[in-house]
Every structure is written in C-alpha cells, then in structure tokens.
PDB file of N, CA, C and O in Angstrom:
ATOM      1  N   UNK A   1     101.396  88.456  84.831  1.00  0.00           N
ATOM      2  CA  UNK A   1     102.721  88.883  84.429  1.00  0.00           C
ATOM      3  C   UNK A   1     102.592  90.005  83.410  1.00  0.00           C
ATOM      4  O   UNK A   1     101.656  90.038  82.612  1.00  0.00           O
ATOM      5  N   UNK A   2     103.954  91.303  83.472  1.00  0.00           N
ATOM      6  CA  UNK A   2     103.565  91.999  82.887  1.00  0.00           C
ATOM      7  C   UNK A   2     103.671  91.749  81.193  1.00  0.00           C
ATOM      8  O   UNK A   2     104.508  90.868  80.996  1.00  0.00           O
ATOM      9  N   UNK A   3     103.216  92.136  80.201  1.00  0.00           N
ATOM     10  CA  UNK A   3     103.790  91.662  78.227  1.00  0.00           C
ATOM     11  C   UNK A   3     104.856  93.010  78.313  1.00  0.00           C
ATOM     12  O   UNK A   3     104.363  94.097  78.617  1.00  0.00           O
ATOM     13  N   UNK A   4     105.889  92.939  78.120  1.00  0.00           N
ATOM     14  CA  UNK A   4     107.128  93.678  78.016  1.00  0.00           C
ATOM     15  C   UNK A   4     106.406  94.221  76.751  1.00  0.00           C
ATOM     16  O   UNK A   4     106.360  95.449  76.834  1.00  0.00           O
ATOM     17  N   UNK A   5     105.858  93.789  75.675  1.00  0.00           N
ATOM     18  CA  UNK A   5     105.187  94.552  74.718  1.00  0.00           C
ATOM     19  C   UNK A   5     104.409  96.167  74.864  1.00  0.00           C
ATOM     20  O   UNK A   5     104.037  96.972  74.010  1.00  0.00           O
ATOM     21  N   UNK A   6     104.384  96.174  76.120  1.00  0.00           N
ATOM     22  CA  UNK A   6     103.603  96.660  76.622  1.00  0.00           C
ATOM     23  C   UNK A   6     104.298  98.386  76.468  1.00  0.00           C
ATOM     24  O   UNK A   6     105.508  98.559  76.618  1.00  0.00           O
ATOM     25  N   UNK A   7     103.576  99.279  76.231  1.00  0.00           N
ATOM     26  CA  UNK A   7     104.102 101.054  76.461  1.00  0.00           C
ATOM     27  C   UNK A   7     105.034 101.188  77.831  1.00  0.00           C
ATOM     28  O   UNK A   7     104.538 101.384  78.940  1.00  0.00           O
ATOM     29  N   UNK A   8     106.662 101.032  77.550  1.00  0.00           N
ATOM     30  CA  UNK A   8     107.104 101.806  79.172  1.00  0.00           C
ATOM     31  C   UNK A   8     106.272 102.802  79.931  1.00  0.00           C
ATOM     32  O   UNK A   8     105.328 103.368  79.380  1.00  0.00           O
ATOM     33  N   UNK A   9     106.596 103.024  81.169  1.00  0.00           N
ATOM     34  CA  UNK A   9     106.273 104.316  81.468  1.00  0.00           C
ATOM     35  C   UNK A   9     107.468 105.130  81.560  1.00  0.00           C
ATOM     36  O   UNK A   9     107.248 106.338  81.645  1.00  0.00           O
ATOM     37  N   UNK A  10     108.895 104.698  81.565  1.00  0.00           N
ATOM     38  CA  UNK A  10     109.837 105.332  81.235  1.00  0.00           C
ATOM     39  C   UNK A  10     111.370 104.757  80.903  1.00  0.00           C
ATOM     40  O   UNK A  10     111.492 103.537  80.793  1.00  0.00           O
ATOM     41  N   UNK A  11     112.478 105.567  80.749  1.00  0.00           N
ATOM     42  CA  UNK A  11     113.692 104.854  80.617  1.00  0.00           C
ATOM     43  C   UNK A  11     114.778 105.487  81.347  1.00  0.00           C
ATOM     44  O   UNK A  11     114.903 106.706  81.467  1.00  0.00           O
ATOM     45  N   UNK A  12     115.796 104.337  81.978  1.00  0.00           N
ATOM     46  CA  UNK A  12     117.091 104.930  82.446  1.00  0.00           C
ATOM     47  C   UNK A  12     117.861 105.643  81.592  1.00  0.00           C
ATOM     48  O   UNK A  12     118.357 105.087  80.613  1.00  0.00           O
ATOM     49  N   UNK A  13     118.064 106.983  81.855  1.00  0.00           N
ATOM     50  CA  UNK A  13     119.056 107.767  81.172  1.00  0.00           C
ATOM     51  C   UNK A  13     120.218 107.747  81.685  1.00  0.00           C
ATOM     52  O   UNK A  13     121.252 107.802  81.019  1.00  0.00           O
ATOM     53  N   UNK A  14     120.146 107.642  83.305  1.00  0.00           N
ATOM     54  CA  UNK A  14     121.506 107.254  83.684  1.00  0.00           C
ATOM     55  C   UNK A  14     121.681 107.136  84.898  1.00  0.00           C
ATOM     56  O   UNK A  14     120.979 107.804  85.657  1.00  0.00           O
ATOM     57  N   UNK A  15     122.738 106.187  85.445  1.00  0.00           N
ATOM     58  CA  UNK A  15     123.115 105.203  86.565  1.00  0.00           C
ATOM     59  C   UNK A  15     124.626 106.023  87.475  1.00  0.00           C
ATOM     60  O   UNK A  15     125.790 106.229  87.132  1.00  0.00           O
ATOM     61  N   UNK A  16     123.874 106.288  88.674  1.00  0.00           N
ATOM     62  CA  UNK A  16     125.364 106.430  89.410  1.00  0.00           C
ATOM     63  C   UNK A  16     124.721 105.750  90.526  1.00  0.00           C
ATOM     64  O   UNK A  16     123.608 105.799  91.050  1.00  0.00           O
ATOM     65  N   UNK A  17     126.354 104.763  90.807  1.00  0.00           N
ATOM     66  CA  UNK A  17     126.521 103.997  91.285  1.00  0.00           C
ATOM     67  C   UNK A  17     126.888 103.906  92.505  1.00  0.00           C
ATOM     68  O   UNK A  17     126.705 102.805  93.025  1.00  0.00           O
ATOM     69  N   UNK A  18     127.524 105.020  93.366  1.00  0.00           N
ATOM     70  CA  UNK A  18     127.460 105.296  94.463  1.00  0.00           C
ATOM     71  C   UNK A  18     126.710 105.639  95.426  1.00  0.00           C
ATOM     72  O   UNK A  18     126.886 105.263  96.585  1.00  0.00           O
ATOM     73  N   UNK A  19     126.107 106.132  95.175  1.00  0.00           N
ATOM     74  CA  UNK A  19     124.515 105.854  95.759  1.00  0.00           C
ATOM     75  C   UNK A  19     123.364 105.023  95.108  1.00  0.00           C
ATOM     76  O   UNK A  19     122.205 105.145  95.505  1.00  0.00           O
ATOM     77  N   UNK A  20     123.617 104.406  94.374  1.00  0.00           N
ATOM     78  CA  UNK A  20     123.222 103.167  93.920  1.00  0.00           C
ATOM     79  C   UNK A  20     121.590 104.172  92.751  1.00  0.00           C
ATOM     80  O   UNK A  20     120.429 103.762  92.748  1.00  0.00           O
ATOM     81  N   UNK A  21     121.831 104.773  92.373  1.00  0.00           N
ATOM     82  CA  UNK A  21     120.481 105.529  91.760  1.00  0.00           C
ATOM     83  C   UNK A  21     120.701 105.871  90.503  1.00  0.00           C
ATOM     84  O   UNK A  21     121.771 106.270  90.042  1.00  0.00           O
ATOM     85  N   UNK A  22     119.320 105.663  89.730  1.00  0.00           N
ATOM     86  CA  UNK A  22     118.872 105.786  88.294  1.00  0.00           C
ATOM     87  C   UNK A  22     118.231 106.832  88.153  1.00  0.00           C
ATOM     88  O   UNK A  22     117.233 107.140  88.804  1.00  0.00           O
ATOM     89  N   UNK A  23     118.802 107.538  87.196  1.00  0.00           N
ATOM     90  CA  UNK A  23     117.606 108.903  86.208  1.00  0.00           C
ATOM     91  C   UNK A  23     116.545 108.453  85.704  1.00  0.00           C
ATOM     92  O   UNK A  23     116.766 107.886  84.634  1.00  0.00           O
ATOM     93  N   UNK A  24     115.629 108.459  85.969  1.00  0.00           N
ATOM     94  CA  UNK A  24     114.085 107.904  85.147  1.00  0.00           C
ATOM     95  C   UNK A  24     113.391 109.045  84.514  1.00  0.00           C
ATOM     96  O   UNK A  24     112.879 109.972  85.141  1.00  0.00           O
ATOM     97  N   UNK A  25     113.419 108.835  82.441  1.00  0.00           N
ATOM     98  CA  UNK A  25     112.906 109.702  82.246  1.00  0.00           C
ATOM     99  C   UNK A  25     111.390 109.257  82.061  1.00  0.00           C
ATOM    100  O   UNK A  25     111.371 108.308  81.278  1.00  0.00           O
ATOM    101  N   UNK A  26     110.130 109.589  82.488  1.00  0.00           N
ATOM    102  CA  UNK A  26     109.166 109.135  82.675  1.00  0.00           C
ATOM    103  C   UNK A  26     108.528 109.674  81.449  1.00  0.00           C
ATOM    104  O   UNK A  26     108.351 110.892  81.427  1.00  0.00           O
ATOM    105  N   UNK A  27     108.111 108.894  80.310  1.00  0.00           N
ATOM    106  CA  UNK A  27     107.187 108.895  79.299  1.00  0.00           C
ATOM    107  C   UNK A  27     105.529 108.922  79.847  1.00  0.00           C
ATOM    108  O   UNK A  27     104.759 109.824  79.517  1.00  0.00           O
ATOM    109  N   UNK A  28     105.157 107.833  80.690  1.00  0.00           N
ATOM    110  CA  UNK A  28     103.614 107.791  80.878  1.00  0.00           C
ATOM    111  C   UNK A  28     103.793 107.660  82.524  1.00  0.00           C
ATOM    112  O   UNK A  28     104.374 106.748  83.112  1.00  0.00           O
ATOM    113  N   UNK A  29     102.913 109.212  83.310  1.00  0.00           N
ATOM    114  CA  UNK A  29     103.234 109.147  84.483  1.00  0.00           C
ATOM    115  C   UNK A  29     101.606 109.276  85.271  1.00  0.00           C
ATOM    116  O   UNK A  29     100.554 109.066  84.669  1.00  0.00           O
ATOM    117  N   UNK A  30     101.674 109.532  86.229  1.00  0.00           N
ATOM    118  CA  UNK A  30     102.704 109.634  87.319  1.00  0.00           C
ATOM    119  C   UNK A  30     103.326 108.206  87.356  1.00  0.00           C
ATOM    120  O   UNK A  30     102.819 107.151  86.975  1.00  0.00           O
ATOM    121  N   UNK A  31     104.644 108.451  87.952  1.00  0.00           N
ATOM    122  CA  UNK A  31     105.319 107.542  89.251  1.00  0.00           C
ATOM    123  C   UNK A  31     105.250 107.698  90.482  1.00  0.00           C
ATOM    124  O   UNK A  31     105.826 108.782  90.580  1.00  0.00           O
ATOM    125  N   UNK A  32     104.997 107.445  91.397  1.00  0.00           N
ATOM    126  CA  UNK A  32     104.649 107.866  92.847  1.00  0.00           C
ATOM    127  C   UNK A  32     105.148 106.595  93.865  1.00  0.00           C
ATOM    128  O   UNK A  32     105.154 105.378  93.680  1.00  0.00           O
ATOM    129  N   UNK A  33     105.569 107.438  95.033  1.00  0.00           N
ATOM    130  CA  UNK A  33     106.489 106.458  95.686  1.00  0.00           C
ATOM    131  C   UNK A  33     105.253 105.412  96.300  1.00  0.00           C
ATOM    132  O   UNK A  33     104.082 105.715  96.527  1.00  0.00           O
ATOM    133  N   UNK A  34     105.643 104.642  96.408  1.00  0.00           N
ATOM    134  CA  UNK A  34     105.417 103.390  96.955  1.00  0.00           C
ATOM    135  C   UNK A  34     104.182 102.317  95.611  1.00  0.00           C
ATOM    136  O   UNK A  34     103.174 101.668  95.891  1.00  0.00           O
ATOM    137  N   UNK A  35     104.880 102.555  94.140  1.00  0.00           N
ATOM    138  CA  UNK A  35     104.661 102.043  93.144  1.00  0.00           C
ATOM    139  C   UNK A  35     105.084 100.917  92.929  1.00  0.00           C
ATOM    140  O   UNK A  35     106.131 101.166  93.526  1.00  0.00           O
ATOM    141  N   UNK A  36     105.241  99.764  92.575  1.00  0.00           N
ATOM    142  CA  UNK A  36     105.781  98.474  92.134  1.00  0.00           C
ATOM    143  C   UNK A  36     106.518  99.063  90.539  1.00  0.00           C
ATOM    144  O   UNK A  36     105.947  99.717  89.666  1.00  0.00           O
ATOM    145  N   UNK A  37     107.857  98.599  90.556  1.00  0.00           N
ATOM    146  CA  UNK A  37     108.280  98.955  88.914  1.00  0.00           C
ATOM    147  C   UNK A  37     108.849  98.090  88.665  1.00  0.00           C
ATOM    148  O   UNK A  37     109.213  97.418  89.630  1.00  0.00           O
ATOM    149  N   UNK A  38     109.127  97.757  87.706  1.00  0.00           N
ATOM    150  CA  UNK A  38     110.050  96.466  86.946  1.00  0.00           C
ATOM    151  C   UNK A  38     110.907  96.750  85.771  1.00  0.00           C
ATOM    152  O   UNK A  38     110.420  96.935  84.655  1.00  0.00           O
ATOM    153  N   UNK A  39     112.154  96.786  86.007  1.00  0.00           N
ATOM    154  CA  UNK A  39     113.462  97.061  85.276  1.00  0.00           C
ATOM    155  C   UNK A  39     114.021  96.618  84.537  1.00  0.00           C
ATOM    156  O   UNK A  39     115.115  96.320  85.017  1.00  0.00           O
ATOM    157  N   UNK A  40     113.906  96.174  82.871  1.00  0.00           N
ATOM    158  CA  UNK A  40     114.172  95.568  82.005  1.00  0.00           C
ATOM    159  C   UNK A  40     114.962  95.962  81.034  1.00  0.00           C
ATOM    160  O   UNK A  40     114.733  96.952  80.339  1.00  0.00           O
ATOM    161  N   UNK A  41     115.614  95.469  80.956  1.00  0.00           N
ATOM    162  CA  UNK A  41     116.872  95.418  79.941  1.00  0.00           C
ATOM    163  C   UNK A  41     117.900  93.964  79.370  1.00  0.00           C
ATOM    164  O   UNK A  41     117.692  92.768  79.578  1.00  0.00           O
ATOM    165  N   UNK A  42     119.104  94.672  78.554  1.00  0.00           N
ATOM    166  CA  UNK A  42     119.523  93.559  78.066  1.00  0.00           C
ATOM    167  C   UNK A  42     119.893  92.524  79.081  1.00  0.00           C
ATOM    168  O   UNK A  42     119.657  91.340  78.839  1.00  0.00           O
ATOM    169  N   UNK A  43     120.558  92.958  80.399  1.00  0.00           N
ATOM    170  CA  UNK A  43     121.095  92.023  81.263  1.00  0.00           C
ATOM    171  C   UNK A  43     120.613  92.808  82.534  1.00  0.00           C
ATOM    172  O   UNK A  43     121.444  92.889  83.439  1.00  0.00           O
ATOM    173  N   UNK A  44     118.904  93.632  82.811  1.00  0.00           N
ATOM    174  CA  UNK A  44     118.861  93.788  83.741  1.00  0.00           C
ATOM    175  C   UNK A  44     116.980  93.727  83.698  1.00  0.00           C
ATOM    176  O   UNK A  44     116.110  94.265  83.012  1.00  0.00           O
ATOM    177  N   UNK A  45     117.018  92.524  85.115  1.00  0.00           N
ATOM    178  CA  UNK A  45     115.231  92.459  85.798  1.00  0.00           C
ATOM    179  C   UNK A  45     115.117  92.432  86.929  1.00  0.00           C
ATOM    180  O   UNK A  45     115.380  91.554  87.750  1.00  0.00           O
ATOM    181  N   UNK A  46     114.519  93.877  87.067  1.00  0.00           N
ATOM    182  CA  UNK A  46     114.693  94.477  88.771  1.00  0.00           C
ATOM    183  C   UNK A  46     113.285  94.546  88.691  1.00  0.00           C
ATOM    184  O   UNK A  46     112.663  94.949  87.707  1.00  0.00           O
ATOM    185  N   UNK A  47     112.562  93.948  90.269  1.00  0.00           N
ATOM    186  CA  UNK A  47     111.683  94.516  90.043  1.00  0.00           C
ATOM    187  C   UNK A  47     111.677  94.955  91.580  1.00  0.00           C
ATOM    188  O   UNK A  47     112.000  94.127  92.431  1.00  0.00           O
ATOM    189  N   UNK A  48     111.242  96.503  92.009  1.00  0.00           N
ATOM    190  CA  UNK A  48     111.393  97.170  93.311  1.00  0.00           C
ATOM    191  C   UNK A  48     110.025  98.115  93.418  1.00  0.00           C
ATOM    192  O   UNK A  48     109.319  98.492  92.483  1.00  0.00           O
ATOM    193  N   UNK A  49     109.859  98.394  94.898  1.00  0.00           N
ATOM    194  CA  UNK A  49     109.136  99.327  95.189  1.00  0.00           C
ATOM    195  C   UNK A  49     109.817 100.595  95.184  1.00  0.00           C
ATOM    196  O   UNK A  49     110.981 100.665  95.579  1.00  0.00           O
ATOM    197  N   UNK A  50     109.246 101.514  94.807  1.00  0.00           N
ATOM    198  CA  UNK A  50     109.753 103.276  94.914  1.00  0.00           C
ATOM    199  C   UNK A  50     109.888 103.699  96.292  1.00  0.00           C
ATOM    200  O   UNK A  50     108.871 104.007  96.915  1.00  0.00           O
ATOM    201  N   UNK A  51     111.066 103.751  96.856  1.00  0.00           N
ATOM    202  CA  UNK A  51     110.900 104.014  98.497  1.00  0.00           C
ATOM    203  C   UNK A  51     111.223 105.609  98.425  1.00  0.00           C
ATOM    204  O   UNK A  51     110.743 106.438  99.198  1.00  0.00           O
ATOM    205  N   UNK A  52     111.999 105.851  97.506  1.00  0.00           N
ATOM    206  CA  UNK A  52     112.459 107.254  97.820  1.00  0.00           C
ATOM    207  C   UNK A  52     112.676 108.027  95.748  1.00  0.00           C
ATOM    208  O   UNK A  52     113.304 107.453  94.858  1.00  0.00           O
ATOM    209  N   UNK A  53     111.878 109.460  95.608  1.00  0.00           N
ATOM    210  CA  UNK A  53     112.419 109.871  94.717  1.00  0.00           C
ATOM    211  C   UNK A  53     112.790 111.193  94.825  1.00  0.00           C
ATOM    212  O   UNK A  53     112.503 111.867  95.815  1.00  0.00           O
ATOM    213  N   UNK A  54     113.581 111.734  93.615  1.00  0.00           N
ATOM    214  CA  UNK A  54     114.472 113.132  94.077  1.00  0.00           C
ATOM    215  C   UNK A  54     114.501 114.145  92.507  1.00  0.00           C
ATOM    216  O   UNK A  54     115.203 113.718  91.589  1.00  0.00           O
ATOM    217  N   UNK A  55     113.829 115.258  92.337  1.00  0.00           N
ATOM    218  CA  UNK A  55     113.768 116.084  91.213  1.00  0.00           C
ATOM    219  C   UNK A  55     115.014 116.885  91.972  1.00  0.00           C
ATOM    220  O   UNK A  55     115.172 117.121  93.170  1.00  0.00           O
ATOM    221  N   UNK A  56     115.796 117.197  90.882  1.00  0.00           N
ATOM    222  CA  UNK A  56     117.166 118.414  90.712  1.00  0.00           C
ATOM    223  C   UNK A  56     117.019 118.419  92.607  1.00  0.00           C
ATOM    224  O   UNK A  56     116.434 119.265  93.283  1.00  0.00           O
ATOM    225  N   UNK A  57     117.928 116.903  93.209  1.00  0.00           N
ATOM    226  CA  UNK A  57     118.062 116.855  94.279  1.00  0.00           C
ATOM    227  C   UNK A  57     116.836 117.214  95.580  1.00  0.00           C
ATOM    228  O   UNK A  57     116.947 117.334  96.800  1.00  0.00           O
ATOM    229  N   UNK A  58     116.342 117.253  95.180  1.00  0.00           N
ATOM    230  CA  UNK A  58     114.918 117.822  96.412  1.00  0.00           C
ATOM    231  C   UNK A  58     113.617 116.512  96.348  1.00  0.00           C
ATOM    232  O   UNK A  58     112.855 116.235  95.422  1.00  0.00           O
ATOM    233  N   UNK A  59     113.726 116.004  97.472  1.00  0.00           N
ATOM    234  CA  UNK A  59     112.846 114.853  97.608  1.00  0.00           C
ATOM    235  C   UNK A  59     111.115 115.320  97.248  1.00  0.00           C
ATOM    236  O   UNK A  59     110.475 116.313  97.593  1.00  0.00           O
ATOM    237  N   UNK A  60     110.646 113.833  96.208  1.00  0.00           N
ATOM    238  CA  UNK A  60     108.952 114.874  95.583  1.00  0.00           C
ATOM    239  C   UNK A  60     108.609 113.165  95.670  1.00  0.00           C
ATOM    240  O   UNK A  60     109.314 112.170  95.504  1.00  0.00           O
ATOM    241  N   UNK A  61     107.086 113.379  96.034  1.00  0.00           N
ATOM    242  CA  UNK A  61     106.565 112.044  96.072  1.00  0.00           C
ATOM    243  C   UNK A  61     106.029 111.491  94.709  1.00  0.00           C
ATOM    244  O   UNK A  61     105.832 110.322  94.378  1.00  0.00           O
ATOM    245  N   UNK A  62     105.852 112.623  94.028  1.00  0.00           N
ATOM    246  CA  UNK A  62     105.562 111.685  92.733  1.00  0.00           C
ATOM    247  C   UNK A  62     106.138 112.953  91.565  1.00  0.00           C
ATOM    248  O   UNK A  62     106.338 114.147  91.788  1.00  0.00           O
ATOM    249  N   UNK A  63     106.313 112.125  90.201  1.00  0.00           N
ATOM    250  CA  UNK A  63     106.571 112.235  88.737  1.00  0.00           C
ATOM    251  C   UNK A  63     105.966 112.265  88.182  1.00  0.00           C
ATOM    252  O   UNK A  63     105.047 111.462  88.341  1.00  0.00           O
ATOM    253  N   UNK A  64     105.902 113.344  86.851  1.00  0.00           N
ATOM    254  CA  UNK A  64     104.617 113.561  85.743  1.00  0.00           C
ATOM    255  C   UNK A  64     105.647 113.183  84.717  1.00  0.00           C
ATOM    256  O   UNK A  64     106.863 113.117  84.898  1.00  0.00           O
ATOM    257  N   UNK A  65     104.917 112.924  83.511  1.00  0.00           N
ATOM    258  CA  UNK A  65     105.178 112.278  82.156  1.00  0.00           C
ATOM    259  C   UNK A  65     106.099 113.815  81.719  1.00  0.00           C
ATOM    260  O   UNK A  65     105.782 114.982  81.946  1.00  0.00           O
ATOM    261  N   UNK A  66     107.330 113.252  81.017  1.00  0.00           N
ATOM    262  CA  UNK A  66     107.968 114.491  80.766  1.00  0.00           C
ATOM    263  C   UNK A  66     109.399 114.980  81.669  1.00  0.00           C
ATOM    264  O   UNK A  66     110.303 115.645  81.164  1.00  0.00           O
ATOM    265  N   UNK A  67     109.383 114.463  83.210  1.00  0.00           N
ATOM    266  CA  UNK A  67     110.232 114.789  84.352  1.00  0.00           C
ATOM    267  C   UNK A  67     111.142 113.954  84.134  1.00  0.00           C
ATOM    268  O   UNK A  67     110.952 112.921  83.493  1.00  0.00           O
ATOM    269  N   UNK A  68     112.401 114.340  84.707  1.00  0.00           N
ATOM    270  CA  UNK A  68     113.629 112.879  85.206  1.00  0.00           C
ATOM    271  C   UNK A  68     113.595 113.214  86.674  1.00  0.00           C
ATOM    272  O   UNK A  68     113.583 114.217  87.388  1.00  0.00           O
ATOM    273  N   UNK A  69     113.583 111.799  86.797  1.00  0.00           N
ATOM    274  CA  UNK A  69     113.227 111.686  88.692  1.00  0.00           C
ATOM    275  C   UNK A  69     114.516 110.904  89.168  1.00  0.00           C
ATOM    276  O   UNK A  69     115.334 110.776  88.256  1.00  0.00           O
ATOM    277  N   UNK A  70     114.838 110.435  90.192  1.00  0.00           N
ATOM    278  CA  UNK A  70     116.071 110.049  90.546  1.00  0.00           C
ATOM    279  C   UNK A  70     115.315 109.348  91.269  1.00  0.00           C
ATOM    280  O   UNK A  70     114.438 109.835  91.982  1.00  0.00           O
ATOM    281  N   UNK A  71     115.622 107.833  91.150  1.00  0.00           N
ATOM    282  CA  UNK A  71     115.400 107.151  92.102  1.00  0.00           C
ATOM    283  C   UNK A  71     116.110 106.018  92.573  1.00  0.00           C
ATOM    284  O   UNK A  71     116.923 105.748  91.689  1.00  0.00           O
ATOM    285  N   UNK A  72     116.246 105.044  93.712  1.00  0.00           N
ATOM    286  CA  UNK A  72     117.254 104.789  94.358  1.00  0.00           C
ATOM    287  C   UNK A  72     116.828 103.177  94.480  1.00  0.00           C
ATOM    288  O   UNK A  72     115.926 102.663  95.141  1.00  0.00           O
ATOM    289  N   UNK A  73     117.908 102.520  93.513  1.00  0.00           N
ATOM    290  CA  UNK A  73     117.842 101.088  93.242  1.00  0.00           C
ATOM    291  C   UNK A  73     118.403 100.371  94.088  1.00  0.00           C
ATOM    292  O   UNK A  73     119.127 100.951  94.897  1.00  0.00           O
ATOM    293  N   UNK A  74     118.260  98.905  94.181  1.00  0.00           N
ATOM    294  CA  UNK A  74     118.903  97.829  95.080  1.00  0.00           C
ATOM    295  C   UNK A  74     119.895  97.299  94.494  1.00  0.00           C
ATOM    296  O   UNK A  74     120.848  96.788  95.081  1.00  0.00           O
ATOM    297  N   UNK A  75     119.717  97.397  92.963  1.00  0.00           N
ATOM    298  CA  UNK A  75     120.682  97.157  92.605  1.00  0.00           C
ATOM    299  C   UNK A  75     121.199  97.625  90.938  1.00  0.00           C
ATOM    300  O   UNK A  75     120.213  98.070  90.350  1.00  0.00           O
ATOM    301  N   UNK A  76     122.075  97.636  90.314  1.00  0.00           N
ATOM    302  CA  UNK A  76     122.370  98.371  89.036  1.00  0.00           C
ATOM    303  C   UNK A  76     121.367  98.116  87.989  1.00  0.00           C
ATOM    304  O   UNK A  76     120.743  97.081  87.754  1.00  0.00           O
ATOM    305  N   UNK A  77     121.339  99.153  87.462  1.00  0.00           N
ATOM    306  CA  UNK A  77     120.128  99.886  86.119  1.00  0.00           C
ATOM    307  C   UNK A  77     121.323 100.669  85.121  1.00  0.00           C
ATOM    308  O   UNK A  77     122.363 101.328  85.137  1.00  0.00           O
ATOM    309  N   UNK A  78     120.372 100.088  84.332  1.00  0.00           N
ATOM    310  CA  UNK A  78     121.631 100.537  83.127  1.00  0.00           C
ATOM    311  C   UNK A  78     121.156 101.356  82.012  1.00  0.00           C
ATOM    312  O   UNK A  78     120.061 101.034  81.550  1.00  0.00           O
ATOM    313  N   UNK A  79     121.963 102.675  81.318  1.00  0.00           N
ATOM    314  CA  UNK A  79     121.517 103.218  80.436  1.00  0.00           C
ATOM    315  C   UNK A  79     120.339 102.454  79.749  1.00  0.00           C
ATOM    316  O   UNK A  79     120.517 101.238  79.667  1.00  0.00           O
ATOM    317  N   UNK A  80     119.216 102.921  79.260  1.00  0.00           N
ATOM    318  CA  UNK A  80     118.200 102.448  77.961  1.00  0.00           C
ATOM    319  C   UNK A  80     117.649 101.663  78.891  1.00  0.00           C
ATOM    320  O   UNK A  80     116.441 101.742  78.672  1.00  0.00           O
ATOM    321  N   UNK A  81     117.801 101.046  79.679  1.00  0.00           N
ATOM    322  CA  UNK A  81     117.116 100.026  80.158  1.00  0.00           C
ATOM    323  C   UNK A  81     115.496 100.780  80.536  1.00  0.00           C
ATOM    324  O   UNK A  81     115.378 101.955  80.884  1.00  0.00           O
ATOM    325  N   UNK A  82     114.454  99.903  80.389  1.00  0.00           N
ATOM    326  CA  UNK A  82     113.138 100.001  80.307  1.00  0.00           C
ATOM    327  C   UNK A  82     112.264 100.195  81.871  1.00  0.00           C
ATOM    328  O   UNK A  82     112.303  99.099  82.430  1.00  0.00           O
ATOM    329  N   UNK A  83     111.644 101.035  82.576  1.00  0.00           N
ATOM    330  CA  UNK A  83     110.850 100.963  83.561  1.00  0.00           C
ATOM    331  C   UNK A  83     109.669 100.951  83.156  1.00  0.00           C
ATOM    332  O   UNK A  83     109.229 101.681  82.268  1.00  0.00           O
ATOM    333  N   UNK A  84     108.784  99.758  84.040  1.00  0.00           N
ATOM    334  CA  UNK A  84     107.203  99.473  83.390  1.00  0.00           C
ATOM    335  C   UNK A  84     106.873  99.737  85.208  1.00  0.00           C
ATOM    336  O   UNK A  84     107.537  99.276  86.137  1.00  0.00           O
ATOM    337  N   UNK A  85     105.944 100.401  85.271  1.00  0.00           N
ATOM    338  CA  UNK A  85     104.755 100.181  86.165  1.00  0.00           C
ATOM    339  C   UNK A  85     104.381  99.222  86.502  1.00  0.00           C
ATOM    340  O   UNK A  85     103.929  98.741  85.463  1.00  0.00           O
ATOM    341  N   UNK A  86     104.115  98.036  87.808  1.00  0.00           N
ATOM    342  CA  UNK A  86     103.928  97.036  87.525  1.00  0.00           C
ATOM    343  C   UNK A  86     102.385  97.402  88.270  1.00  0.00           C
ATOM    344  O   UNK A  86     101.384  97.201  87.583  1.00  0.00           O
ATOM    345  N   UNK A  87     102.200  97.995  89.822  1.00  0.00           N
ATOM    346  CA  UNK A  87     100.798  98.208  90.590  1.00  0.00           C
ATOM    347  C   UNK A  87     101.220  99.409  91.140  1.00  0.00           C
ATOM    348  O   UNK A  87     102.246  99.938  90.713  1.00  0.00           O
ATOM    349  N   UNK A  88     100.442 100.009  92.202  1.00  0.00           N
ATOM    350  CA  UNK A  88     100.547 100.873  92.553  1.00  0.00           C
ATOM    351  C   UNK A  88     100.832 100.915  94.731  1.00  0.00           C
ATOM    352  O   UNK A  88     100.982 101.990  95.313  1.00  0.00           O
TER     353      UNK A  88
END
C-alpha cells in the first residue's frame, strides 16, 4: 500500500465535469499513459489507469515534471486533491 506521506507526483488544479477530466499539475514526472495513479483527497480515492492524456488539447503519451496534462477520470477529482503514482 501506498504511505500518502509519501512526495505526490502531482495535483488537481482543476475538474471539468463534462467530460469527466482533471488538470494534473505534475511535480515529479513522467506520467505516461497506461500508469496506475491514485487520487487522494478530502472526500476523494480514485485509483485509475491513465487511458488517455491531452497537453493544450492535443493527445501526448506522456508528462514531464512542470506540465498540466489533462486527463480523463471515471469519476470526480477535485481541486488540491493529490495524484501519487502507484506502478507503471
């Protein structure tokens, strides 16, 4: 199990909900699709595979430390809320 103590590799900056997708600003990267991540916050524990991500709309398979990536949840992510890396 992961220690939430643990360094994110990034945080939700922000949630739209119609297409069900989160801004991930990625502190420690890469992110790369088909990653395990786990979504923590006050009232949110997602944990999903990366099926699809999107820089300033244009589909990219992976994220460097520094980027906001868009990626596409199962279910709601909420401002601040925490993304950890779980495998790859």
């Amino acid at each position: 199990m992961l220690d939430t103590t643990e360094e994110a590799s990034g945080q939700i900056v922000a949630f739209f909900a119609a297409p069900s997708v989160g801004i991930v600003k990625v502190f420690r990267g890469p992110l790369k699709q088909g990653d395990l991540l786990w979504v923590r916050g006050h009232t949110t524990d997602l944990k999903q595979r990366v099926e699809t991500m999107e820089v300033d709309h244009r589909p990219v398979s992976e994220a460097a430390a520094g980027q906001e990536v868009g990626i596409r949840f199962s279910a709601r992510v909420r401002k601040n809320d925490r993304v950890y890396k779980i495998s790859s």
